[in-house]
Every structure is written in C-alpha cells, then in structure tokens.
C-alpha positions in Angstrom: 79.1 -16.3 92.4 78.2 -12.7 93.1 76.7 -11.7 90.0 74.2 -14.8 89.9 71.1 -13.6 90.7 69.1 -17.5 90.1 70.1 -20.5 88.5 68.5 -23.5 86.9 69.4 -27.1 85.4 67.0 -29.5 83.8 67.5 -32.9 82.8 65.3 -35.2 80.7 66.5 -38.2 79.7 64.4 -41.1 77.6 63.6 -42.4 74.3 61.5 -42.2 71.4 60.1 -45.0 69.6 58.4 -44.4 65.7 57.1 -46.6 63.0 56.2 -45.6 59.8 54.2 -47.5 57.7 53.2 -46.4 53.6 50.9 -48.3 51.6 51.6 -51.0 53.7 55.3 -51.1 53.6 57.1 -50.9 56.9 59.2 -47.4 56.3 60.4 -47.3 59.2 60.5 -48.4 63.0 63.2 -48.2 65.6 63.9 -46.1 68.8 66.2 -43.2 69.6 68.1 -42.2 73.0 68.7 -39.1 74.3 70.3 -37.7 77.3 70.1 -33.6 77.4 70.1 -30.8 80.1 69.6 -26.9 80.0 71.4 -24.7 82.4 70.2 -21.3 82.6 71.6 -18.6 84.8 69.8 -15.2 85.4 73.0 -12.8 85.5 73.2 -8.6 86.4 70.6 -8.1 83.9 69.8 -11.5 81.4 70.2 -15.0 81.0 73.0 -16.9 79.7 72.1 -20.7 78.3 74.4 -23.7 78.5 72.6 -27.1 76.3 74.9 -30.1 77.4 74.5 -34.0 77.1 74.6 -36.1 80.1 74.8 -33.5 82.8 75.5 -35.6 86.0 72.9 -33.7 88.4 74.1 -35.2 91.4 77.4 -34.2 90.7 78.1 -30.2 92.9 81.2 -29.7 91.3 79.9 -30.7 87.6 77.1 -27.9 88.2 78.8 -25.5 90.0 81.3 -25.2 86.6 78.5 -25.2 84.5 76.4 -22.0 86.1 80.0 -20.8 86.4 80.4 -21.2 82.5 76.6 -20.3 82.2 77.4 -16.9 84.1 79.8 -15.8 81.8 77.3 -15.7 79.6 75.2 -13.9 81.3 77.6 -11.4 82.1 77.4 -10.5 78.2 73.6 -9.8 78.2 71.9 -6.2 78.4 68.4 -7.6 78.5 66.2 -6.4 81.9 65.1 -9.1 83.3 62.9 -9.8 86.5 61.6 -12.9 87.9 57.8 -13.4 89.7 57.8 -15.4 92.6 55.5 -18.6 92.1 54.3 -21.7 93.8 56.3 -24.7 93.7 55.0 -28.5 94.0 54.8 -31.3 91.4 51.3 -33.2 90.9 51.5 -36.9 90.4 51.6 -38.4 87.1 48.6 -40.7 85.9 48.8 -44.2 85.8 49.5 -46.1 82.9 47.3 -48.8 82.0 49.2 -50.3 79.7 53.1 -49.4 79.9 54.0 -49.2 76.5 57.3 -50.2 77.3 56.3 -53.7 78.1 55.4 -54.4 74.1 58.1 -55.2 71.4 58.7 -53.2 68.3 57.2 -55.9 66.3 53.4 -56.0 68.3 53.8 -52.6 68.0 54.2 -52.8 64.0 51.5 -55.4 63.6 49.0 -53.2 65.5 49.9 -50.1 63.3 49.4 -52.1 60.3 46.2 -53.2 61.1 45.0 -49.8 61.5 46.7 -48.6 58.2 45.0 -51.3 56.5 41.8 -50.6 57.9 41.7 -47.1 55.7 42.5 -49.4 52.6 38.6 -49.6 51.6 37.8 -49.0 47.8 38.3 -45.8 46.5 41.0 -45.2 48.6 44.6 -45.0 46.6 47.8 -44.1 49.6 47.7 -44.6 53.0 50.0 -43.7 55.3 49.7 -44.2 59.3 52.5 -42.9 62.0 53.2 -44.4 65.8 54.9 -42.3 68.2 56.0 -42.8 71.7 58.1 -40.9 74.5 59.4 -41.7 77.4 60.4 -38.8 79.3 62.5 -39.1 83.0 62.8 -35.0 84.1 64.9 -33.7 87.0 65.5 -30.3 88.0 66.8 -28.3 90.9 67.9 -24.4 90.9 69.4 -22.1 93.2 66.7 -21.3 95.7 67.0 -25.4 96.5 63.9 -26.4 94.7 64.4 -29.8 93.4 61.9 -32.8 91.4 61.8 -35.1 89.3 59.2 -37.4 87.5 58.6 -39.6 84.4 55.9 -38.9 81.4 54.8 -41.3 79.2 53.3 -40.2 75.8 52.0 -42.6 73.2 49.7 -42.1 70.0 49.3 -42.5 66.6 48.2 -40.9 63.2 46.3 -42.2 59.9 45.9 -40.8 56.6 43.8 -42.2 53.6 44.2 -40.6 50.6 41.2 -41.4 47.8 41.1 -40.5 43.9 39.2 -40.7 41.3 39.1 -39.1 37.5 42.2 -36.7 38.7 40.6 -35.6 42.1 42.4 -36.4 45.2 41.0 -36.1 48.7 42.1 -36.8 52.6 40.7 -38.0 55.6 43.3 -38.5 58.5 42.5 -39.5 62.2 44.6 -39.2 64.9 44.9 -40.5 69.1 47.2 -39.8 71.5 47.8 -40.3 75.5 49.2 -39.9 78.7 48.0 -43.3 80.2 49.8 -45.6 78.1 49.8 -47.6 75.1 46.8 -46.9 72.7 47.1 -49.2 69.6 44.5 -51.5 70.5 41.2 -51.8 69.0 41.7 -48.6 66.6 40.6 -50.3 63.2 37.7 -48.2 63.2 40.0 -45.0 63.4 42.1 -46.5 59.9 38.5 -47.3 58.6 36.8 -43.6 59.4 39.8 -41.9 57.6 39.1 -44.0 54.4 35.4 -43.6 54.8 35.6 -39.8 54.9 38.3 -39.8 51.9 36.2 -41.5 49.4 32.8 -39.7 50.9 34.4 -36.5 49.8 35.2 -37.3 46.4 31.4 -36.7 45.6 31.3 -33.9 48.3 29.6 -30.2 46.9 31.9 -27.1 47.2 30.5 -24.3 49.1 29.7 -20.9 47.7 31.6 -18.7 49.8 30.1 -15.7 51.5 28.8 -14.5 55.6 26.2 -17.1 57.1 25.6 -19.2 60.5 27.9 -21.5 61.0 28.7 -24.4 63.7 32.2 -25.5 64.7 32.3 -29.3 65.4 34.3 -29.2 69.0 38.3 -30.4 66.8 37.7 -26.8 64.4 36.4 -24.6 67.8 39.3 -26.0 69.8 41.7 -25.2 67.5 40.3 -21.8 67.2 40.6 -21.6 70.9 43.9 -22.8 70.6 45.5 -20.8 67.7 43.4 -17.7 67.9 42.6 -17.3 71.3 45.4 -19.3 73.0 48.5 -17.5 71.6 47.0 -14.4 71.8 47.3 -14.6 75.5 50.7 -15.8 75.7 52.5 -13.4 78.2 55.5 -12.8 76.0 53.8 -11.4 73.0 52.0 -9.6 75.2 54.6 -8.5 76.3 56.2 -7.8 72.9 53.1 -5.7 71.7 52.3 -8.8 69.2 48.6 -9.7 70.7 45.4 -8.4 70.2 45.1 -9.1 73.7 47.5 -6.2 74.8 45.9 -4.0 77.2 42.7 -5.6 77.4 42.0 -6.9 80.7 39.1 -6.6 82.4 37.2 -5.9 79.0 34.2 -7.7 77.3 36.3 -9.7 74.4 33.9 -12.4 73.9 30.1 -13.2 74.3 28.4 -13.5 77.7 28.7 -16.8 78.9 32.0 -17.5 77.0 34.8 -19.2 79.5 38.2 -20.4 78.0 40.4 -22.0 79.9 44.3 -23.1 79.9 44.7 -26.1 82.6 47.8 -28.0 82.9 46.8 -30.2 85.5 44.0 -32.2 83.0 45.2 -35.2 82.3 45.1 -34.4 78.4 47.5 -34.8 76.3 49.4 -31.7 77.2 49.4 -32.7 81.0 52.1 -31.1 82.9 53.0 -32.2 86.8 55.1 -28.9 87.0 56.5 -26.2 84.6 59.9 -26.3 83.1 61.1 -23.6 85.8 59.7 -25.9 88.5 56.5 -23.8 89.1 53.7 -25.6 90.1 50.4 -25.7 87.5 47.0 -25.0 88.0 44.0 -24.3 86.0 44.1 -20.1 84.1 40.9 -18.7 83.0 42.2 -16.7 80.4 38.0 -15.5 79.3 35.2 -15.9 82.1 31.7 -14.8 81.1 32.9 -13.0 77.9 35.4 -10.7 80.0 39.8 -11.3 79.9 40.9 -12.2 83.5 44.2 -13.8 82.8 47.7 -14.1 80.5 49.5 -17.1 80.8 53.0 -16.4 81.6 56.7 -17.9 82.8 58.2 -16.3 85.9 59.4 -13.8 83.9 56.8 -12.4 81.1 54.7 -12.3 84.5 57.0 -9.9 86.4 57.0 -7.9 83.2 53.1 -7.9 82.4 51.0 -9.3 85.2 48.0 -9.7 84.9 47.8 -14.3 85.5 50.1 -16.3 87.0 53.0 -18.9 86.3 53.3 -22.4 85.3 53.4 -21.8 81.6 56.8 -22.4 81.1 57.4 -25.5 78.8 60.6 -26.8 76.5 61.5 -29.3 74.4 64.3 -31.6 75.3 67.6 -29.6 75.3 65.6 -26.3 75.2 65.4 -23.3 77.3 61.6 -23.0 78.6 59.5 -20.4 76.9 55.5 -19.5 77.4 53.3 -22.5 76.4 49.8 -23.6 75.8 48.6 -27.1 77.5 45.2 -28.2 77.6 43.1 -25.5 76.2 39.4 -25.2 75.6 36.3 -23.4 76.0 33.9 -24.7 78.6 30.6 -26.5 78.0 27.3 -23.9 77.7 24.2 -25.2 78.1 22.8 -25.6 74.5 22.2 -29.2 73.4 23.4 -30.0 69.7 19.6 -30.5 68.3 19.0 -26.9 69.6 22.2 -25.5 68.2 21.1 -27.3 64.5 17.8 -26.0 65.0 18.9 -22.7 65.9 20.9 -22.1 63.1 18.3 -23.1 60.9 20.1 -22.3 57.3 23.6 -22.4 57.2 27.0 -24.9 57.5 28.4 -27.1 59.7 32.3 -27.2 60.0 33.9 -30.5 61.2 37.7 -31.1 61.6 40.7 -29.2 60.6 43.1 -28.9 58.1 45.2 -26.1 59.7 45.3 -22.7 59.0 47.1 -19.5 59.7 46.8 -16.7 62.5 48.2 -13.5 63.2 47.4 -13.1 66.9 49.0 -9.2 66.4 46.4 -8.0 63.9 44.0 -10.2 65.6 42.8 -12.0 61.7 42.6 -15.9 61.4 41.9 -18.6 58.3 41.5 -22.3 59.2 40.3 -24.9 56.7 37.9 -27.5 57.7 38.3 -31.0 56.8 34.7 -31.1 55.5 31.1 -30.1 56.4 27.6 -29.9 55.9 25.4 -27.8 54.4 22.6 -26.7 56.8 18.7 -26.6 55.8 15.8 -26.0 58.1 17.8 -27.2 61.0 18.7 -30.3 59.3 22.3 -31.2 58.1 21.8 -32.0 54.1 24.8 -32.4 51.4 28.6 -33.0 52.2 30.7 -30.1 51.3 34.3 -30.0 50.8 37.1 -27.3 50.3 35.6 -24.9 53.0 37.3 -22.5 55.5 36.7 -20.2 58.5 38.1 -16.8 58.5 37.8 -13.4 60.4 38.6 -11.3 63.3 39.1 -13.0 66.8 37.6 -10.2 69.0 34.2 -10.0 66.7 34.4 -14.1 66.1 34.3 -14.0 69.5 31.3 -11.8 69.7 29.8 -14.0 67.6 29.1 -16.9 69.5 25.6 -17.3 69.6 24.9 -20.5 71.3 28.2 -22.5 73.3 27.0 -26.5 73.3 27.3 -29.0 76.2 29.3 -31.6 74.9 33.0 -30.4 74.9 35.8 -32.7 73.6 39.4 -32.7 73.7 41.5 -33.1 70.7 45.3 -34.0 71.5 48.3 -32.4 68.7 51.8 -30.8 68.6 52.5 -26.8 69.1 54.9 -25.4 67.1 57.0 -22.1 68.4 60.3 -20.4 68.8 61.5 -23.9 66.6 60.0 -25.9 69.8 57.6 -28.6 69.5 55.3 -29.5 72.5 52.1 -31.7 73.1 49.1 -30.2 74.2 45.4 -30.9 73.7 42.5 -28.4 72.9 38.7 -28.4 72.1 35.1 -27.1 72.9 31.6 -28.0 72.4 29.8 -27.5 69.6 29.4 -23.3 68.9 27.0 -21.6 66.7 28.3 -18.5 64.9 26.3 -15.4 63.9 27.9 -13.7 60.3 30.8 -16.3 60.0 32.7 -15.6 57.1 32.8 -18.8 55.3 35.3 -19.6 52.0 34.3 -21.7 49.3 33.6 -21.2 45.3 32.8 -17.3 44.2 35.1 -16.1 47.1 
C-alpha cells in the first residue's frame, strides 16, 4: 500500500475483576472479559483508526485488510503529521508475589469486608470500600517489524468512612494499589485509619483563609506535581499552545534544587515495560535544579515540538495511544521533616487530597486537602478541616523553600481525552513561602 507511510496494531486481551461492598452489603462482585485491538495507519498526511474485537494478530491476511480498511481512512485526513524515531525494547515485568488469579471471588470478598468493617468504629455512619483488579496480556507489531508482547497485573483497593454527627458529615478514604500482585491482606488498619480520620474531623477547626507557610504532606505535593506540573509538560498541549510550559526550556521555572521527574520504568503503580507505540521507556527529567530540560511526548508531539523524548504514549483498552503521565514526582532534597516544621515556624500543614482543578494553560491551580494542621512555633497544634491550596504553578514553584527527604509514592487513575490510565505520583514533604491557603473569611 503506497500511500501507507507506518502502521500499527495493538492487542490487549484480559479481564477485570470488582467488588463492591456498602455498609456491609455485598453490591457487587464479578469479573468481565475483554478482547480489543487498535489499528492505526499513518496515511499522506494523518492517521486513520480502526477499534475491532478479537483481532487475530497472527493472522497476515486479517491485518493486511484491516491497515487496508484503516488507510482509507487515512486517505480522508488533512492533519500534518510526522513521526520521531525512538528506541525500541520492552523491560521485564515485576514478579508477582502473590498472583491474584490464584484466589476465588469469595476470599477476595471476605478480605474486602474485613477492611470495610474495619472503618465501622463509632462515629462513623456509611462506609463504602471498592476492589479492583486487571489482568492485561498486550501484543503489538507495526510496519517497521517491531513486534512484543507482555502481561500486567494490577490489583488494589479503596475505602471510604463517612462520619456524622448533629448534621455534619465528614470523610476519610484510604486507598492501595499494585503491580506485584494481590494486596488485600493485612489492610484492617487502612479500613480503621479512614474511620479514625472521619470522626477526628468532626471536631476539626476551619481555617481562616489568607497567604502563609505552608507544608505539603508527600500525597497533596504529588499530586501538585502531577496535575500542575505533570500535564503542563505533556507534549501535545504543548504543542497545542495550552501549557504554561510553552516556550520555556532551558528557563529557571522552579527553585534551585527542585528536580521532577516522569519514570516509566519504576515499578509504581503506572509501571510501563514499553509505550503503546512500542517505544521503549526510560526515566524524563521534565525540572533539574529549578530549570525545564524536558516535554514528555509520543513519536509524534516529539517530531512536532522537541525538546524530550518518547515513551509517553499510553491507551486504554480499545484506545488509540495519546501523551501520558506514569510515575511522577519530585525528587528527595535534603531537609529532614523536624527541620521543615521548625522552619516554618507559624503556619499549616496540608495532608491528603480531595482533588481539585487545574488549568495548565493559564498556569492557576486549586486542590483541597483532606485535612491539616495548624502550625505553632514549629509544632503541629489543632486539626483543621475544609482547607485548600491555590495559585500560580510557575511562582508556587518559586516558592519552595525547603524540598524534604522522605518522598513517597501515591498510586491513582488519570483521566484525559475520555481515557483512564494508572499511574502513581508523590514527593517529600515541601515547605511553601506565601502559599495561598483557603478556609473561613476567604
């Protein structure tokens, strides 16, 4: 086919196991099939996309006809389009420790139930608690004869504990999820925390808002670094004008010192052994010492802006790959957390997240903490509740005062372009100079 400049086909194939359990009644709990491919074929100018089910791989003549029907396609587009080259190789998956496949539905339930019960202390009115688990077998192969395959195992869980009292309602949720195998065992303490940190907020103070110090707990930095930081430097909104990042390598962003990283190859919770274009992964520092090295980018956003390298393509089952976070965090500093408290001296600490919103364009975020703590002479004093972060990456960024030594990893979902994919983020604990904190008297 002349006017087929590069082809693609991936297969995964697997299944996905849930249970749902609400105030202790089993909502749900079975497991799903699926059997989906994505052929995409780079035309004259664009792509055309074919989505089929049960895509026989090994089959020439079933592929051939479907780039063939995938080209016609193509042939339609107007879109430029360009492709880097990029590395190919596949790293090997972890070991499981437990296979998560080897334990029936109904150990599985009983182990969920005991964590959901665990969050049932007084105080505590609804509890909810969530078990998820995929089993992913990818292949792949495109036109310049690349070919791999590989299996991923994901298993985690979430629980939520919801406490009231005179009309007031408020949340605690935990949440754990892996790459190494089954993780349901011994995670009472998890249901119990959630509960615990309900009912404790129930007499929890609410902030006056207003600019002071603050410290991030590593879950609230990482998902700055993730939402703020990480998307921002996502090659195709680079590319689409639609980051404050645009234009701005090789520029002092960030504090000295300041290093944040996107590495596929950690075996976090968005560990990939290769890309979803069959590019092989390796560690992007997007921010070293304060200054932007690096985009992340697919084979095509980096033809089209530079600036980093591939192995950020990702997809969802049945999805054409698009740019995508995996593991992303800021490295450890050298500041111990007694220093950081002491340092800060008056002032809040931040713990957890509650989500947020960012507009990596305009460069302005808002995330709400789960709780905190108000700070006093380096001492952390009364609970607070109802508190948020908000401000300007670039001058948040600034802002770091002190970068702690005791980084952690948080594993979640990303949501974009209506895909969902797992990935992990975090930091250590970070002191911030001016943060603009929300609470009562905003």
């Amino acid at each position: 086919m002349a006017d087929v400049r590069y082809y693609d086909v991936r297969c995964v194939r697997g299944e996905i196991t849930h249970v749902d359990i609400d105030n202790g009644v089993i909502e749900s709990a079975g497991t799903s099939f699926f059997d989906k491919a994505v052929i995409r074929v780079l035309g004259p100018k664009g792509w055309g996309f074919l989505t089929r089910d049960h895509v026989d791989i090994d089959s020439k003549r079933e592929v051939d006809a479907l780039v063939a029907a995938a080209a016609r396609l193509a042939a339609v587009t107007a879109d430029e389009i360009d492709l880097a080259d990029a590395p190919r190789g596949v790293l090997p998956v972890p070991p499981l420790r437990e296979d998560p496949r080897d334990i029936d539905l109904e150990e599985k339930t009983r182990l969920l139930a005991g964590i959901e019960a665990a969050a049932r202390i007084e105080g505590v009115a609804n509890t909810r608690a969530r078990y998820t688990e995929g089993i992913d077998a990818v292949r792949y192969l495109d036109s310049n004869g690349n070919e791999y395959s590989y299996e991923a195992v994901r298993s985690g869980f979430s629980v939520l504990a919801i406490a009231s009292r005179n009309g007031v309602m408020q949340m605690g949720s935990e949440r754990d999820h892996i790459t190494t195998g089954f993780n349901l065992r011994g995670k009472q303490d998890l249901g119990r925390k959630a509960g615990e940190v309900a009912v404790s907020l129930l007499d929890a103070k609410i902030p006056k808002g207003g600019a002071r110090r603050a410290i991030l707990d590593p879950e609230l930095a990482g998902v700055f670094t993730h939402e703020a930081v990480g998307h921002a430097s996502e090659g195709d909104l680079v590319r689409e004008g639609a980051s404050v990042l645009g234009g701005k390598i090789g520029e002092a962003i960030g504090c000295p010192g300041l290093a944040i990283v996107d590495d596929p190859t950690l075996h976090e919770f968005g560990f990939m052994p290769v890309d979803a274009e069959g590019v092989a992964v390796e560690r992007t520092e997007i921010i070293r010492d304060g200054i932007l090295r690096s985009y992340i980018h697919n084979r095509e956003t980096l033809a089209a802006v530079g600036n980093g390298i591939a192995g950020h393509a990702r997809a969802e089952h049945g999805a054409p790959p698009i740019v995508r976070m995996s593991n992303t965090f800021i490295e450890n500093g050298d500041a111990g957390y007694d220093e950081i408290l002491a340092e800060c001296r008056d002032g809040i600490l931040l713990i957890g997240s509650r989500g947020g919103q960012v507009d990596p364009g305009r460069g302005v975020f808002q995330f709400n903490a789960e709780y905190g703590y108000l700070i006093e002479g380096g001492e952390t004093t009364d609970m607070v509740r109802d508190v948020s972060l908000s401000g300007e990456i670039l001058s948040t960024l600034h802002n770091i005062a002190l970068i702690g030594n005791d980084r952690k990893m948080s594993p979640g979902y990303c949501g974009k372009g209506g895909q969902s994919v797992p990935v992990s983020d975090g930091a250590p604990h970070l002191l911030l100079e001016n943060a603009t904190i929300g609470g009562r008297g905003e």
